[in-house]
C-alpha positions as CSV (number, residue, x, y, z in Angstrom):
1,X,19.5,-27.1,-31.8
2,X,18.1,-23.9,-30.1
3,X,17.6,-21.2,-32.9
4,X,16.4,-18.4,-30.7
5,X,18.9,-15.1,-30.3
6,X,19.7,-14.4,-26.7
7,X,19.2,-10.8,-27.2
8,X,16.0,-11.2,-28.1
9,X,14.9,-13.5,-25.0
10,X,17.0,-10.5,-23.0
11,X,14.4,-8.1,-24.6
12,X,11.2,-9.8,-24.2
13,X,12.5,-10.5,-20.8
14,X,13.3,-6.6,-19.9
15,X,9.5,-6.2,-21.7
16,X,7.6,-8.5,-19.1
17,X,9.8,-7.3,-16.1
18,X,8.4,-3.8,-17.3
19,X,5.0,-4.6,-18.1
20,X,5.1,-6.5,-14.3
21,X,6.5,-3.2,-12.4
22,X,3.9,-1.4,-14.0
23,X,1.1,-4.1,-13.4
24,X,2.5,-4.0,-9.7
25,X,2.8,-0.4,-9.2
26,X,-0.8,-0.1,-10.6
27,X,-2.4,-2.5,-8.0
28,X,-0.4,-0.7,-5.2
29,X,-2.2,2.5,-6.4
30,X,-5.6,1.1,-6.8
31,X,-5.4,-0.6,-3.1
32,X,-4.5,2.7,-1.8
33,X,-7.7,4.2,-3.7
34,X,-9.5,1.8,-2.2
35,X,-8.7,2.1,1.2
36,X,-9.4,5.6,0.8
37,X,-12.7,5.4,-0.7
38,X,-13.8,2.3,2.3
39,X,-12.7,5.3,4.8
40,X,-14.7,8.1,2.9
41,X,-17.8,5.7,2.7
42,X,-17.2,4.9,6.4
43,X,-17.3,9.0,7.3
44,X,-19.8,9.7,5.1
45,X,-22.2,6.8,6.4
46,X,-21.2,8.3,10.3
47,X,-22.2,11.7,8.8
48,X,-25.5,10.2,7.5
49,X,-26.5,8.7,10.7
50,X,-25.8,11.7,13.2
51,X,-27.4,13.6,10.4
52,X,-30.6,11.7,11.1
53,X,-30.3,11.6,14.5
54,X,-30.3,15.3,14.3
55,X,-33.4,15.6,12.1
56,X,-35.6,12.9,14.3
57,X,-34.5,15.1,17.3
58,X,-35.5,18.2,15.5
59,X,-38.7,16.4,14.5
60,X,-39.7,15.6,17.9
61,X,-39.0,19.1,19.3
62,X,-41.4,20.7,16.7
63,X,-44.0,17.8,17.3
64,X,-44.0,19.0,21.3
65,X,-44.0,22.9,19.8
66,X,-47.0,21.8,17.7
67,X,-49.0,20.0,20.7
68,X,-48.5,22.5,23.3
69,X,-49.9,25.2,20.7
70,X,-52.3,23.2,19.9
71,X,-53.7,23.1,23.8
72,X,-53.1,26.8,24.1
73,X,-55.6,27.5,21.2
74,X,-57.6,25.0,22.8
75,X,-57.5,25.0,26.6
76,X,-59.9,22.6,28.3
C-alpha cells in the first residue's frame, strides 16, 4: 500500500523541475561567459603580440640611431 500524498510528489516534482530550469539557465549563462572571456583572451593575446612586434621594431630603429651616432662622434 503506497502511503505517499500525490500532492506532495506534485510539489517535489514542480521543486526539481525548478531547481533544473534554473541549473540549466545558469550553465547557458556561464557558457556564454565563457565564450566571451576565450574571445577577450584571444584579442588580448593578438594585442600582446603586435604590441611586441612594435617594441622589437622600435628597438631596432633606436639600435641603428645609436650606431650611426656612435660613428659620427667617431669617424674613422
Amino acid at each position: 500500500m503506497d502511503t505517499t500524498d500525490p500532492t506532495e510528489v506534485d510539489t517535489a516534482v514542480d521543486r526539481l523541475e525548478k531547481a533544473v530550469t534554473l541549473l540549466a539557465d545558469r550553465y547557458d549563462a556561464l557558457y556564454e561567459e565563457n565564450q566571451l572571456l576565450h574571445e577577450q583572451l584571444r584579442q588580448l593575446r593578438a594585442e600582446r603580440s603586435a604590441a611586441k612586434e612594435r617594441t622589437e621594431q622600435v628597438r631596432h630603429r633606436v639600435e641603428g640611431m645609436i650606431s650611426r651616432l656612435r660613428t659620427m662622434e667617431h669617424p674613422e
